[in-house]
C-alpha positions in Angstrom: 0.0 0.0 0.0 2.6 2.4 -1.2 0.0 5.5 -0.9 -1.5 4.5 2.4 -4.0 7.5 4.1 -2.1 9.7 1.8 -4.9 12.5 0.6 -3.7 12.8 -2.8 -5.1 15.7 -5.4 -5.6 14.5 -9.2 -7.0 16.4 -11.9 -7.6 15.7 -15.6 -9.0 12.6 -13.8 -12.3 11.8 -15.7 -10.1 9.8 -18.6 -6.8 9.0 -19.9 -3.6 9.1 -17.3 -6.1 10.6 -14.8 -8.0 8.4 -14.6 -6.0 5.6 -14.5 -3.8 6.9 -11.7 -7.0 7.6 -9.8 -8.1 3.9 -9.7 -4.2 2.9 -9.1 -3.6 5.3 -6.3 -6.7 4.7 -4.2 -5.8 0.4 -4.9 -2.3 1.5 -3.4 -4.8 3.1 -0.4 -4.7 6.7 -0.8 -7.7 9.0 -0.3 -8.4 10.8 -3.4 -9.9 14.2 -4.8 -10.7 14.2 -8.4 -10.8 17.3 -10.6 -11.6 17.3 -14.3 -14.3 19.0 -16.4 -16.5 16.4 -17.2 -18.9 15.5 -14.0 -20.6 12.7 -15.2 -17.4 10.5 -16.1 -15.7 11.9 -12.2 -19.4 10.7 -10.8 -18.4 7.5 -12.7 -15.1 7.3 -11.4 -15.6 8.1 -7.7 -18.3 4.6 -7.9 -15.8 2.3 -9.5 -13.4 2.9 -6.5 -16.3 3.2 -4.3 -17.3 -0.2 -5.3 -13.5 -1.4 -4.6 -13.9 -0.3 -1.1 -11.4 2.9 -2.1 -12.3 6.6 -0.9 -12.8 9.1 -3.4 -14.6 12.6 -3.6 -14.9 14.7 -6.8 -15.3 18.3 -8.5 -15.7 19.2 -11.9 -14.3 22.4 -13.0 -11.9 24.0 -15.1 -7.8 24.3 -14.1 -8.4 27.5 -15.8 -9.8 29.1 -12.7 -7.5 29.9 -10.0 -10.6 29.4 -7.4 -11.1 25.5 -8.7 -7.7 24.9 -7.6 -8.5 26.5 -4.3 -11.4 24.6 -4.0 -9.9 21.2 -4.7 -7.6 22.0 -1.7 -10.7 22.8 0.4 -12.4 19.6 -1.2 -9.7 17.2 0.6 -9.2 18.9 3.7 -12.4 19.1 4.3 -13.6 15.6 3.7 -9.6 14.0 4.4 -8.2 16.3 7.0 -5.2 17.5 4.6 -3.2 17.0 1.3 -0.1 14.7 1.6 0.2 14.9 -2.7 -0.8 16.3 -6.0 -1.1 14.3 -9.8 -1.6 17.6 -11.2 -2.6 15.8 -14.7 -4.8 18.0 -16.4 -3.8 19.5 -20.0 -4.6 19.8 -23.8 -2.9 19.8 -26.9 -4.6 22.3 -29.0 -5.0 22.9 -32.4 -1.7 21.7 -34.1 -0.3 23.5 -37.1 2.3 26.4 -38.1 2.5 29.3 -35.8 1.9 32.1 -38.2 -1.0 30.4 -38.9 -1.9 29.7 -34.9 -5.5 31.9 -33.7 -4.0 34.0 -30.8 -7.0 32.3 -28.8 -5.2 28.4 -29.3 -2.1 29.8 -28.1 -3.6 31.5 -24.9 -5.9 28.8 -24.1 -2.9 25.8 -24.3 -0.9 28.1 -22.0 -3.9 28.8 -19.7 -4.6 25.3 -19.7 -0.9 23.6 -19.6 0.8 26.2 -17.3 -1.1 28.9 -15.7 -3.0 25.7 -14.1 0.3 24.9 -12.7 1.0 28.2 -11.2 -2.2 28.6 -9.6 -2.1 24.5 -8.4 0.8 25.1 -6.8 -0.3 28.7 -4.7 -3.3 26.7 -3.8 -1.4 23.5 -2.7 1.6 24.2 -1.6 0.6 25.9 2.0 -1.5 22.9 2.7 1.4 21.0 2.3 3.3 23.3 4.7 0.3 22.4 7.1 1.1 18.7 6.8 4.7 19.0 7.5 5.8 17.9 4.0 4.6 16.3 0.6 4.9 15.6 -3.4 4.1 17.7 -6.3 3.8 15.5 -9.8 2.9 17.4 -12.9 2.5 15.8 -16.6 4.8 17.4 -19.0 5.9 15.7 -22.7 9.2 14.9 -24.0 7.8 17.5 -26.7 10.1 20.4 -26.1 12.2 18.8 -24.3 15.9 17.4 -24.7 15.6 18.6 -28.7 12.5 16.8 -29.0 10.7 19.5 -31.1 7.3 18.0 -33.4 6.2 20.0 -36.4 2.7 22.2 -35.5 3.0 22.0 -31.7 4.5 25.2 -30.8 2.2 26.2 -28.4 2.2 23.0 -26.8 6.0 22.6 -26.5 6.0 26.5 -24.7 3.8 25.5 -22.2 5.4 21.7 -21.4 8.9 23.7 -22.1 8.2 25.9 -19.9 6.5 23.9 -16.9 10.0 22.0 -16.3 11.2 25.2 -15.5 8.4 26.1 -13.1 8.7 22.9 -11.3 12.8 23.3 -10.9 12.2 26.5 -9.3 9.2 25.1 -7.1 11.8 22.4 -6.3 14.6 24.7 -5.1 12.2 27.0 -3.1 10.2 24.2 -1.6 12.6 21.1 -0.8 13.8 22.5 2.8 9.9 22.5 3.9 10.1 18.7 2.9 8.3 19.0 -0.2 9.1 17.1 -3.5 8.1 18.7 -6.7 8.5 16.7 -10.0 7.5 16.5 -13.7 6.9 13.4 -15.5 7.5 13.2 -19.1 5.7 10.8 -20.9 5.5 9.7 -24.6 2.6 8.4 -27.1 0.5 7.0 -24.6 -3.3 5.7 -25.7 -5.2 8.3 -24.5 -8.2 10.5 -25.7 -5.8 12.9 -27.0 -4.1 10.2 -29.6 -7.3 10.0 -30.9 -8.6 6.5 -32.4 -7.1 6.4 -36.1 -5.0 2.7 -35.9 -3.2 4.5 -39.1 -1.8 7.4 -36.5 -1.5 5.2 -33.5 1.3 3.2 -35.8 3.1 6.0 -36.4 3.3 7.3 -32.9 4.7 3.8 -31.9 7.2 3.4 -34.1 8.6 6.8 -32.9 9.8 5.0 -30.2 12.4 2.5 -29.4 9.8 0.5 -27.9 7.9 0.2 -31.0 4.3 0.7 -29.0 2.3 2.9 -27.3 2.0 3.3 -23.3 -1.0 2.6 -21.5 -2.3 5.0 -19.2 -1.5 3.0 -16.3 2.1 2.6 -17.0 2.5 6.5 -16.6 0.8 6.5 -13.7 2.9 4.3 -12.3 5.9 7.0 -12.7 3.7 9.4 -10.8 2.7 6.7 -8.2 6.5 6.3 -7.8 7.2 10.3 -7.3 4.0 10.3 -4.7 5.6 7.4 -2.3 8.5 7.6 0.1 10.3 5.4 -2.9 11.4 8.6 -4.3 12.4 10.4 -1.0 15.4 11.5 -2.3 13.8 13.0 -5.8 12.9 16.6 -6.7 12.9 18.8 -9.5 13.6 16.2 -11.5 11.6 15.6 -15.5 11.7 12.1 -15.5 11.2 10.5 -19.2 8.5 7.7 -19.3 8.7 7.5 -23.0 9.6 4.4 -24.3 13.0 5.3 -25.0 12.5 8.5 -26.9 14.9 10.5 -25.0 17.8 8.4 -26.1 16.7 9.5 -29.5 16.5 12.7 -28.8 19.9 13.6 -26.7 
């Protein structure tokens, strides 16, 4: 029970890496508060674990608003007693395509949603860290941006992933005296809603990597599950690559 009585935050938990790091974290017997924007599928969500004798509370809204991360925070304390951890998962691609071309709106909205989310997450959950006497950050970058590993179309969402890892380093060096570990995962093509269905594109993702395949949701939230136990005590600031090899392409 690696995440035992832990109260841990998620958001972008209704699908995808979310959602599978809710059901996995609550199985490893943390208490969990899940944030995403789509009610029903959270409703949905806080059952199944429910029905596996897990604990589980939810709140759809939008990582947009700095008040939903507030509230999140209140969410947990108020039905857990604290916050011991954060999966702060939630994020969008955009529209892909050439940055002359990009609507100003895209650009804002992929920032908004990729790293402004962060910054307020981390004003909102921090000091209830503090309260606890310690804790672990984990937010969901891409090797996109990273280590030379720039994709045709996705400026926006390189800037905001690009620019995240730096967020979290500092958050790292201001935070790690008070006992609190603040890390970015960085995974690759993984089968989520945001690799769409096409078998045609999920080919082409996969043989990107060494691995020749895809990740399953699960096995990036296993990275964050690892970053939110006492197994990475020692870890902070840290991108850690769960991408099936591409950094070694990419160095």
């Amino acid at each position: 029970m690696e995440l035992k009585d832990k109260t841990i935050i998620i958001t972008g938990a209704s699908s995808g890496i979310g959602a599978a790091a809710a059901l996995l974290f609550a199985a490893e017997g943390a208490n969990v508060a899940l944030g995403a924007r789509r009610e029903t599928e959270l409703n949905t969500l806080v059952g199944q674990i429910a029905q596996s004798n897990g604990k589980a509370v939810c709140l759809a809204g939008d990582v947009q608003d700095d008040a939903y991360a507030m509230a999140l925070v209140d969410l947990a304390e108020q039905r857990f007693g604290g916050v011991d951890g954060a999966f702060n998962n939630a994020g969008i691609m955009g529209d892909v395509g050439p940055i002359p071309e990009m609507e100003t709106e895209n650009w804002q909205s992929v920032l908004a949603t990729n790293l402004s989310s962060a910054f307020f997450a981390a004003k909102a959950q921090l000091p209830a860290m503090e309260k606890r006497g310690g804790g672990s950050m984990v937010f969901t970058g891409t090797f996109v941006g990273f280590s030379n590993g720039g994709m045709p179309g996705m400026g926006a969402y390189a800037a905001s992933k690009a620019g995240l890892i730096g967020l979290v380093q500092s958050l790292a060096s201001d935070h790690a005296a008070q006992g609190i570990r603040i890390n970015t995962i960085l995974p690759g093509g993984t089968k989520t809603d945001m690799a769409g269905d096409d078998p045609a594109t999920h080919e082409f993702i996969a043989g990107l990597h060494p691995m020749k395949r895809m990740a399953e949701p699960k096995e990036i939230a296993q990275a964050a599950l690892f970053l939110l136990s006492d197994r990475s005590s020692f870890v902070t600031g840290s991108p850690l690559a769960v991408d099936g090899g591409m950094a070694t392409r990419l160095l």
